[in-house]
C-alpha positions, -999 to +999 in steps of 0.1 A: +226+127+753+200+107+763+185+128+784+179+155+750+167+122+733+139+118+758+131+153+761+129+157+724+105+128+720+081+143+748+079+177+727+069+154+696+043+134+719+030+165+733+029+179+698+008+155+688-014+158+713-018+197+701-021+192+664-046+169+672-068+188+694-064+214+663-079+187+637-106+178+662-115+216+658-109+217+621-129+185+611-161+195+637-161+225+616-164+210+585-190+181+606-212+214+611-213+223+580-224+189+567-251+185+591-269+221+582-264+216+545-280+185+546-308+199+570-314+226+546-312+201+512-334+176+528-355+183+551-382+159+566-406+161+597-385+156+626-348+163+614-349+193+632-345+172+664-314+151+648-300+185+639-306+201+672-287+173+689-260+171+662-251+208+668-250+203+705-228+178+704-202+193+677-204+227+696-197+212+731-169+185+718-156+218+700-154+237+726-138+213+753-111+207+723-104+246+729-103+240+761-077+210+759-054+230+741-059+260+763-050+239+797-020+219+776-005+246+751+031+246+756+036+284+764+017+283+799+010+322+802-003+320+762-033+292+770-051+310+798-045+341+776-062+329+747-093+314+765-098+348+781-099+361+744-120+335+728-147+327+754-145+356+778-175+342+797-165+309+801-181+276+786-206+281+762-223+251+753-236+220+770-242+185+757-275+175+746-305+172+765-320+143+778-355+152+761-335+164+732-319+124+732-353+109+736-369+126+706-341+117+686-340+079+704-375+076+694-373+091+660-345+063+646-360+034+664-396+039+652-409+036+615-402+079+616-394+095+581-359+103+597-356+069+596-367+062+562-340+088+552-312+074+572-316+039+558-329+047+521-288+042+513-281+011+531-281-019+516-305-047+525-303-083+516-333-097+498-329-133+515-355-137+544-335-150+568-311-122+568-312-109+600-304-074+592-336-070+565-360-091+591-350-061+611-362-034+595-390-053+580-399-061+615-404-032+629-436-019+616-452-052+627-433-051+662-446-013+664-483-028+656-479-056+683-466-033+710-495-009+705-518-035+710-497-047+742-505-014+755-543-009+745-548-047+761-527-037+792-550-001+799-585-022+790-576-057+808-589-078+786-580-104+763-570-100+722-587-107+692-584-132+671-566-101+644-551-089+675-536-121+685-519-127+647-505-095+647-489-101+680-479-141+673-465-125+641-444-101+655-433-127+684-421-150+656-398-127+638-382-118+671-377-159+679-362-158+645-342-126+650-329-132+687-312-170+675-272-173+676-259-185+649-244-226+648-219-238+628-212-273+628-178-272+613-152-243+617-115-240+605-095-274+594-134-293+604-144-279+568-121-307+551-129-337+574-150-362+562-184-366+560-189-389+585-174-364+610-191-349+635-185-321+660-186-347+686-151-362+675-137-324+683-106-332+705-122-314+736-149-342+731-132-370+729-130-392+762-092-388+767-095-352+768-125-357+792-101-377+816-072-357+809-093-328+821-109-348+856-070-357+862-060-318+862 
């Protein structure tokens, strides 16, 4: 009796394992779709590159989800059976590129119109020290500064005045940006007094000093 009970729960397991290999399949399809509807609805200069490395990437996870069922399907002469069918040649499709990764790398992290178009829906916050909007407002000013990095680099010599603003300008934001958050009171500290300070936290206090030396 047990021993059914256990072999009927590894048929569900491996089940699952199957039916989801199937909806990794089903939902890449409909992943596809999106990405070459949206290429063709919107187009702007360089989505061709996002596309590109979209399509590798659904194709190749699609195909290796084949595969997984294939090397796992229950019936063990039906999977090599239906991967001789379905790709007689073997794999077909590869992950993407490195250059293909670059041009896309570069396309989202500079001030790109596929950048513009991935960010035109997100929401940023108006206040200035959010560090999310000093972000993206950043980054043309960061793009400016390391251009001139690079032009002072090749000519070895020193900035301009203009030059040096631009580049004290774009240091400052990333001070800003770079700094961890501090809170001076977290949890139950909220409803202490005023006079309290983060310095009467038990793990400050001089028993707990000693306490600690003792262990």
């Amino acid at each position: 009796m047990l021993r059914l009970r256990h072999d009927h729960g590894r048929c569900i397991k491996f089940a699952e394992f199957t039916s989801g290999r199937y909806a990794d399949v089903l939902s890449n399809i409909f992943l596809g779709y999106a990405v070459l509807w949206h290429y063709t609805k919107y187009p702007v200069p360089g989505s061709d590159k996002m596309v590109e490395h979209a399509m590798d990437s659904i194709l190749f996870e699609t195909e290796s989800a084949f595969h997984d069922i294939f090397a796992n399907f229950p019936l063990p002469v039906l999977g090599p059976l239906m991967q001789v069918l379905t790709f007689p040649t073997g794999r077909c499709y590869g992950k993407p590129s490195d250059k293909v990764t670059s041009a896309v790398a570069k396309l989202i992290t500079t001030d790109s119109e596929v950048r513009k178009q991935l960010s035109n829906t997100l929401f940023f916050s108006k206040d200035p020290k959010d560090r999310v909007a000093l972000i993206n407002a950043t980054l043309p000013q960061a793009m400016a500064a390391d251009k001139i990095l690079t032009q002072l680099r090749k000519e070895k010599r020193q900035p301009t005045a203009a030059e040096k603003a631009t580049i004290d300008a774009a240091e400052a934001a990333r001070e800003i940006i770079i700094q961890v958050d501090s809170f001076p009171r977290l949890g139950k500290e909220l409803n202490m007094p005023e006079a309290w300070t983060s310095a009467q936290r038990p793990a400050y206090t001089a028993n707990a000093v000693l306490a600690a030396v003792a262990r």
